[in-house]
Residue, then its C-alpha position, 0 to 999 in steps of 0.5 A: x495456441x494464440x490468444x484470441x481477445x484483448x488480455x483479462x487483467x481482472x484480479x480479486x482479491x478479498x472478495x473484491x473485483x479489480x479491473x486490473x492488478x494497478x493500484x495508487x498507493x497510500x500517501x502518493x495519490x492524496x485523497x484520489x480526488x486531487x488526481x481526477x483531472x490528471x489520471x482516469x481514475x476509472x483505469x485504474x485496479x484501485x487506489x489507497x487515499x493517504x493514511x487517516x487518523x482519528x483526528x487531523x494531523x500536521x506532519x512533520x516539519x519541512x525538509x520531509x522529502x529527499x531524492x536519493x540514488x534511484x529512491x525517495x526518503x520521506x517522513x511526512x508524518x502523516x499528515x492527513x484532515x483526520x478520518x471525519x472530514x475524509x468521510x464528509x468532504x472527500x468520500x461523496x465526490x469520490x462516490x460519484x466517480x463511476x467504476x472506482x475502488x477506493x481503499x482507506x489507509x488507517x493508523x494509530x499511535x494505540x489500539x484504540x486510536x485505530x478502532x475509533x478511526x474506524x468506527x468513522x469511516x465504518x459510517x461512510x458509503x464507498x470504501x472498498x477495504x481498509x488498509x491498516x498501517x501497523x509501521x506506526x510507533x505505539x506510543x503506548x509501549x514506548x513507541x515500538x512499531x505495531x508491525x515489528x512486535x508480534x504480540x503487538x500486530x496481533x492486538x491492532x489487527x485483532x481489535x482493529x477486525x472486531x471494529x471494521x465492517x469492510x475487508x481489512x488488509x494489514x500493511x507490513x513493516x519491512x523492518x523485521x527479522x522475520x517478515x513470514x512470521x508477522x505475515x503469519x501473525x496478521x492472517x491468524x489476527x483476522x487479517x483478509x489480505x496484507x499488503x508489503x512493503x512499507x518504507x524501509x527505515x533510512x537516513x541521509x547526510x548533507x556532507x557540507x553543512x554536517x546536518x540531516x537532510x530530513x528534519x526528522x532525521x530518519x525517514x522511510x526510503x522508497x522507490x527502484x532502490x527497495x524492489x529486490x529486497x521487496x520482492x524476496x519479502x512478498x515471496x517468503x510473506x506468500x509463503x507463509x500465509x494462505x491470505x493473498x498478498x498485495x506487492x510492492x517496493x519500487x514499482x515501475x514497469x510491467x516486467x516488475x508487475x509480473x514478477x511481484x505477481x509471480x512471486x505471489x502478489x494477487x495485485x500491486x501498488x504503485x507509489x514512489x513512481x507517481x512522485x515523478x510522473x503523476x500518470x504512471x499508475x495510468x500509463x502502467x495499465x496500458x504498459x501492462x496489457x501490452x506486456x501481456x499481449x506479447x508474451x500471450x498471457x491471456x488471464x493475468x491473475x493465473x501468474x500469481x505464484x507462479x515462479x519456477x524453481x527447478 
């Protein structure tokens, strides 16, 4: 039977409605603000505005990004203008935008850096959900990563939903042996969603002056490079919880939409792409209502989960 009607890209996730499955992701998309005269932000599923702390931020120093086969290094550090001044400087222009979701990235180097982050942002009108970064080292502990200590994800995540007024989605590292299991660990900690992966940790080399070519020496590596590690992460991660999950890693076309969403992501981000063309989240959503025109897929959101396997 043919499809009669443009496509229903709508998905929910969470409790929230999206238009279509497309969101920016966090620390490629600014505050969301930056890009209003570049991209419609209202044709988008959404976006996550760059990670916010407690108190503002610097970074790391420079060279931070790196072009690497088919992928980005970077190591930002997180620079941000702290959760207050996003609260009181960016959140009202982004009220006034029409038909936008917006979704605020939080982290912290302990357990109560997270809640005090939150506590602030809890007291602007605007925001959709949070997305807790959990790839950040507590410092507390040595600078083990949150997300790669089961007990640790558990603490930040369980305080963290004792604090937060709006749905709370867990952003996971992909460096773990066991990415079910810290899956597993955030929806038991109160976790609304997750969302994965993050960068994967990675390193590149100047041959010729024998130096790192990013200050920090180490950063997390992203784009095309990452999405079938990526992909096998979100299914196994599907697998082991009963939370939707948010997919991605290396997210350029449509094709790779529906097979993060058949693999069992209720939505996606987009990040890396936006680096070398600041439209594609944009030109994505046009990309993907095509795609599903011609392949007569009538409601998107009923392809999650939905691989076949024998």
């Amino acid at each position: 039977m043919t499809p009669s009607g443009p496509p229903d890209l709508s998905v929910s996730f969470a409790g929230i409605e999206l238009k279509n499955p497309i969101i920016a992701a966090s620390g490629t998309f600014g505050y969301g603000i930056e890009f209003e005269d570049i991209v419609h932000l209202d044709k988008l599923g959404g976006f996550v505005v760059k990670g916010l702390s407690k108190e503002p931020m610097t970074g790391n120093p420079p060279p931070r990004l790196f072009e690497t086969a088919a992928g980005m290094l970077n190591a930002i550090g997180l620079q941000n203008i702290g959760a207050r001044a996003f609260v009181d400087e960016k959140l009202p222009a982004l009220r006034e935008k029409k038909n936008i979701v917006v979704f605020a990235n939080v982290f912290g180097y302990t357990r109560p850096d997270y809640e005090r982050a939150l506590e602030i942002l809890n007291e602007g009108e605007g925001i959709a959900a949070y997305e807790l970064n959990v790839s950040c080292p507590n410092t507390a502990h040595g600078g083990v990563q949150f997300g790669s200590d089961p007990h640790l994800l558990d603490e930040v995540v369980s305080s963290a939903k004792r604090v937060a007024r709006r749905p709370l989605i867990v952003k996971l590292s992909p460096n773990v042996t066991s990415i079910a299991q810290m899956a597993h660990v955030a929806q038991e900690a109160g976790a609304d969603a997750i969302s994965l992966v993050n960068t994967f940790l990675a390193m590149a080399i100047d041959a010729d002056t024998r130096r790192p070519r990013i200050a920090n020496v180490t950063a997390g590596l992203s784009g095309p490079a990452i999405k079938p590690i990526a992909l096998r992460m979100v299914y196994d991660a599907a697998h082991a919880v009963k939370i939707p999950v948010i997919g991605m890693g290396g997210i350029t076309t449509a094709v790779d939409v529906i097979e993060f969403m058949l693999a069992g992501a209720s939505a996606v981000q987009m990040g890396t792409a936006s680096y070398f063309d600041p439209v594609a989240t944009e030109k994505l959503v046009e990309e993907l209502a095509g795609y599903c025109r011609e392949h007569r897929i009538q409601k998107i959101r009923e392809i999650t989960g939905g691989m076949l396997t024998d």
